[in-house]
C-alpha positions, -999 to 999 in steps of 0.1 A, spaced: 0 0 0 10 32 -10 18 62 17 -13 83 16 -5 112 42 23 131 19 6 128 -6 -27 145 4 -8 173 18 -3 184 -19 -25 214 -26 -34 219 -67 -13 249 -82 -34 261 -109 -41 291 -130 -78 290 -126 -84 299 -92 -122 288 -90 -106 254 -103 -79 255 -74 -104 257 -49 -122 229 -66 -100 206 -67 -75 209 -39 -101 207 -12 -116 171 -17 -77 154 -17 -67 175 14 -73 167 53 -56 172 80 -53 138 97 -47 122 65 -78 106 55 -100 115 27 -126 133 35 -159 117 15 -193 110 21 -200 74 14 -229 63 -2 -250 31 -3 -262 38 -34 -265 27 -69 -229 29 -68 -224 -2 -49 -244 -23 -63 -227 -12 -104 -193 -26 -83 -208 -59 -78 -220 -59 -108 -192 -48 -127 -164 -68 -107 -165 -98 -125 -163 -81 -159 -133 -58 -148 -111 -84 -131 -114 -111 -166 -86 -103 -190 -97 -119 -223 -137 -112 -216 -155 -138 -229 -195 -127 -237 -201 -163 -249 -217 -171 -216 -239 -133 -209 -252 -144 -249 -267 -175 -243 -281 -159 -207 -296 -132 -227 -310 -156 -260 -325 -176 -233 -344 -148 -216 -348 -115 -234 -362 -98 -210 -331 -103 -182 -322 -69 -179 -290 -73 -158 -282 -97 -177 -282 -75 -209 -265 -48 -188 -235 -71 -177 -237 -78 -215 -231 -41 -228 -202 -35 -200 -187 -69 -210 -186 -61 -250 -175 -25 -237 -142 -42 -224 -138 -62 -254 -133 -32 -270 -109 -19 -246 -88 -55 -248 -90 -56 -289 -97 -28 -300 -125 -45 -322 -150 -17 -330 -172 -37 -337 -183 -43 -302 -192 -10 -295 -227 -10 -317 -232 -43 -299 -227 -28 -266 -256 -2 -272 -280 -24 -285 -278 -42 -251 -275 -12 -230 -304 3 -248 -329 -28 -246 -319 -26 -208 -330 6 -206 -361 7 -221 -375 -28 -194 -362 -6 -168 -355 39 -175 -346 38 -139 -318 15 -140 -289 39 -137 -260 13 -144 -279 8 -179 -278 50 -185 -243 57 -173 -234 26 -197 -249 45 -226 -233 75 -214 -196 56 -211 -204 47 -246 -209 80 -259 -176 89 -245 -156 59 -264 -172 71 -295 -163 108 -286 -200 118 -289 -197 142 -261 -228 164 -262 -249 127 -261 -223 120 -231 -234 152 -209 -277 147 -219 -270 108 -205 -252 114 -179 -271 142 -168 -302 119 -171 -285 97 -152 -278 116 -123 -319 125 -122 -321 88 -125 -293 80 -94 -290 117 -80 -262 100 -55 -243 81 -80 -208 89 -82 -204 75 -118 -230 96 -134 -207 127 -122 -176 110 -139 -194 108 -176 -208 146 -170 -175 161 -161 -159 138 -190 -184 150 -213 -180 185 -201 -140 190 -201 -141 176 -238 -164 206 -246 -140 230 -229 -164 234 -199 -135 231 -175 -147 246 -143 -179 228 -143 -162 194 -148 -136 204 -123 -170 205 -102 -184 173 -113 -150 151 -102 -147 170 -69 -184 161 -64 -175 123 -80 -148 119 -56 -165 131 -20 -193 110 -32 -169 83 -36 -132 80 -37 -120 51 -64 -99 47 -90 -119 65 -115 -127 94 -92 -89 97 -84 -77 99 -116 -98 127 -131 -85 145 -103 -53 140 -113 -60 146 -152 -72 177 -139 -42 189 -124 -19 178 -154 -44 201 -177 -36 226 -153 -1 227 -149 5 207 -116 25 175 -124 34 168 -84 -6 169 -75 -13 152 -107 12 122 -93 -3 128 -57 -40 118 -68 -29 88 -94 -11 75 -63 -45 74 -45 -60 59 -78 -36 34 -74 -42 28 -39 -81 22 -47 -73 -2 -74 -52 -22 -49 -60 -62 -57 -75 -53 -89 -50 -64 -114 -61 -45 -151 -73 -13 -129 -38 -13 -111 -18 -22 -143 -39 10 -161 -26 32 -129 7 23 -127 12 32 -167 -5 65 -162 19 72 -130 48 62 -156 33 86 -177 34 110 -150 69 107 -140 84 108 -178 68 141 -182 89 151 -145 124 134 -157 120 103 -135 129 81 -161 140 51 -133 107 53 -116 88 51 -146 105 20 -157 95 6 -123 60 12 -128 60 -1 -165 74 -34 -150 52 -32 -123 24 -31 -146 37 -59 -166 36 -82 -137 7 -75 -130 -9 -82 -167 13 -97 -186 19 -82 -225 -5 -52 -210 -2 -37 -244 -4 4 -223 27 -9 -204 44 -20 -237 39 12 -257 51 36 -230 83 11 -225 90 14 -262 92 55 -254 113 48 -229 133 25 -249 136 52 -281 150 77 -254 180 55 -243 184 52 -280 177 14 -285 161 14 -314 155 -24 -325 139 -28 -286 115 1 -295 105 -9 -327 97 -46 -310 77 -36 -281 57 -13 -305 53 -38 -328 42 -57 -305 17 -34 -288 1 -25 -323 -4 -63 -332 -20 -68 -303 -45 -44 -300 -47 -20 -329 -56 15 -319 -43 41 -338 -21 54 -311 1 25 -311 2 24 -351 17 56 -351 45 52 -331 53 24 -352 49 45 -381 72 69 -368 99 44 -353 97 27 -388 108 63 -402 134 68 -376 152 39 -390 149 47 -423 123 19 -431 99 45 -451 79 18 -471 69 2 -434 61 37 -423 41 42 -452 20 11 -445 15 22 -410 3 57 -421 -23 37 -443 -34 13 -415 -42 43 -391 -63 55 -417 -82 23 -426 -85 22 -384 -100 53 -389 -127 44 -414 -136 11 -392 -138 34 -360 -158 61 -382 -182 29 -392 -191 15 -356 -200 54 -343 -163 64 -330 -156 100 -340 -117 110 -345 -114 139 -359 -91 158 -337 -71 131 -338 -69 124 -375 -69 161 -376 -33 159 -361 -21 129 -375 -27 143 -411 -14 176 -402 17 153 -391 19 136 -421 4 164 -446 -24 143 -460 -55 154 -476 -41 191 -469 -67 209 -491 -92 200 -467 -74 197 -435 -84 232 -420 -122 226 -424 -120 191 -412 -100 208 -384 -127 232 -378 -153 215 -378 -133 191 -351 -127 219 -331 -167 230 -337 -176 193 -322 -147 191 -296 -141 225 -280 -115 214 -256 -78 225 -258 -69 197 -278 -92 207 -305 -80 244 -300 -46 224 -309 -59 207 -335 -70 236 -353 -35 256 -349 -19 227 -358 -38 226 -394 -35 260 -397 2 261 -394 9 235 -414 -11 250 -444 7 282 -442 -20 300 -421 3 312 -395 -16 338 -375 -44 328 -370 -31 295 -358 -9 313 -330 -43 327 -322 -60 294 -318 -23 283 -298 -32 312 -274 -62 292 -266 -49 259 -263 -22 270 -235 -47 286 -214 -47 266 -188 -11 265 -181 -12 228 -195 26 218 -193 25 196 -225 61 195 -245 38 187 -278 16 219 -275 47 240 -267 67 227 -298 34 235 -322 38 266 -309 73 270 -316 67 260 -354 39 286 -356 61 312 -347 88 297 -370 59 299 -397 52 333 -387 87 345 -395 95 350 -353 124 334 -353 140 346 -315 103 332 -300 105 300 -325 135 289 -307 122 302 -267 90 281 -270 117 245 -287 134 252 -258 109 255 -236 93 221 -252 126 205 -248 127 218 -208 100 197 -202 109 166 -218 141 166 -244 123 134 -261 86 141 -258 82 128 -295 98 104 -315 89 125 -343 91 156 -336 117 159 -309 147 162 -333 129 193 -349 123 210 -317 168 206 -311 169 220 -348 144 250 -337 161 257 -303 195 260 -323 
């Protein structure tokens, strides 16, 4: 177990001061214990529900099928049904379970509108597919539905921070967490403090996510990756590799683990172990994220026709994703202002991202596009926004740094590489040996 007392001595140190108060009060007490209000709600009986699901690696829905061909009308078994081909998804990465998911989810619903595990399922569902004004109605349904259940907070301040409605979803995890302090709770605190700047609170509430997930072996495995995560982006390179490992053990092949150990591997510069474990990673569970990196390891070792292929099976991933309801664009917005494809419509697919996803990342999404067309203020404009929140990512910082090297501002070109390169000297595989060129 984890030491909790430091750790909840850490007060958030944000820009936002509403957002301080927000969301340093709930991880903060002076004997050591969180203070929450617990709940014997709908919440407790989701966990029993949901525990068999999220302990199985390699879900099998064989079983919940036959359950539910036999009696069509078993509406927790339909619900255990939708979760279970929700995790599918997370394990493979097959899309297709997503549409299948919903069709259970929604049957459920309509034998019982006041089962609230059925709702917030829906609502979980409109976040995989990025659906996020669907997300917030659900969810907020869902908390008429189970006014005391912390999950229905979790898919309203999701859904609300991917529309750029930061302080009311700063509101909605401090709520999620007094109601009731778990993993999930925990770590949207702690994504809230990394969007705000705060990398030492950030660590300080994925610590307690870990804690919660303690005998839990995929929950733990996902927290100890995202602590990794955490202290790459701080320089503690050793302890992330001990988390990575830690995760490994815990699931082993856990394809998160893999990926972030073939970053860690392309920092020492060992190549050939890179290009393995992300080969390995994006064989096993094809998300677009992992088929990049292999794109871009592929082109750091001069293989350009494997990078090639890669570039075209992110796209194809795309398209299937785009198919079963998943919505990508700021993603592919970024990836094909990355790679320069289909640049005569980049900035209105951009645009219209940003229109659908006004967070910060679709603020960068946009400036990004616009850069790389040639659009140069405007995109530092659309930068301004982006950075708003004092978010200390190295990636946001070196787009701006080429949109002032577009703009002709060559002295703040090479202040905002180095500032990139401050935080993290190897924060992409691709784009950290421009940032060196830039800072030059």
């Amino acid at each position: 177990m984890r030491t909790r007392t430091q750790l909840l001595a850490i007060g958030l140190v944000a820009v936002l001061v509403a957002a301080a108060s927000l969301l340093g009060g709930v991880l903060r007490d002076r004997g050591g214990a969180v203070a929450a209000v617990s709940r014997a709600d709908a919440d407790t009986a989701a966990d029993q529900v949901l525990a068999g699901i999220a302990a199985t690696r390699g879900t099998d829905t064989r079983e919940l099928e036959r359950a539910v061909r036999a009696n069509p009308d078993d509406a927790r078994s339909l619900v255990l049904l939708g979760y279970a081909y929700q995790q599918r998804w997370r394990e493979t990465a097959d899309a297709s379970n997503l549409p299948r998911s919903e069709t259970a989810l929604r049957r459920a619903a309509r034998l019982d509108p006041t089962d609230a595990l059925a709702v917030t399922g829906l609502g979980s569902l409109a976040l995989i597919r990025h659906d996020f004004r669907a997300a917030l109605e659900i969810g907020r349904h869902a908390q008429r539905v189970a006014p005391s259940s912390a999950r229905t907070y979790g898919v309203v301040g999701d859904a609300l921070l991917e529309l750029g409605r930061y302080e009311p979803a700063f509101r909605a995890f401090e709520r999620m967490v007094a109601l009731r302090p778990s993993v999930a709770s925990y770590a949207r605190i702690a994504y809230a403090r990394e969007l705000l700047g705060d990398l030492p609170g950030a660590r300080a509430a994925m610590e307690l996510a870990a804690d919660a997930a303690s005998g839990q072996r995929e929950p733990a495995a996902w927290a100890n990756v995202e602590l990794a995560k955490l202290d790459v982006r701080s320089g503690h390179l050793t302890r992330a590799e001990g988390e990575l490992r830690l995760a490994l053990e815990l699931v082993p092949g856990y394809v998160y683990a893999q990926e972030q150990l073939a970053r860690l591997e392309t920092r020492r510069g060992n190549l050939p172990s890179a290009l393995r474990l992300a080969r390995r990673a994006a064989e096993a569970v094809p998300l677009p994220q992992f088929v990049s990196l292999l794109a871009d390891l592929e082109e750091r070792v001069g293989d350009r026709r494997a990078a090639r292929r890669q570039v075209a099976t992110v796209r194809a991933i795309d398209q299937i994703l785009a198919a079963n309801g998943v919505r990508t664009d700021v993603e592919s917005a970024l990836f094909d202002a990355d790679h320069r494809i289909r640049t005569a419509t980049l900035v209105a697919r951009a645009r219209a991202a940003r229109a659908a996803r006004p967070s910060i990342l679709g603020d960068d999404a946009l400036a990004w596009a616009l850069a790389r067309t040639g659009h140069c203020d405007e995109a530092r404009s659309w930068s301004d926004r982006s950075l708003r929140l004092g978010t200390r990512d190295p990636l946001l910082y070196f787009h701006r740094a080429e949109i002032e090297r577009c703009a002709g501002n060559a002295r703040s070109a090479r202040s905002w590489a180095r500032r990139a390169l401050a935080l993290d000297p190897v924060f992409s595989v691709r784009w950290a040996p421009s940032a060196r060129s830039l800072a030059r």
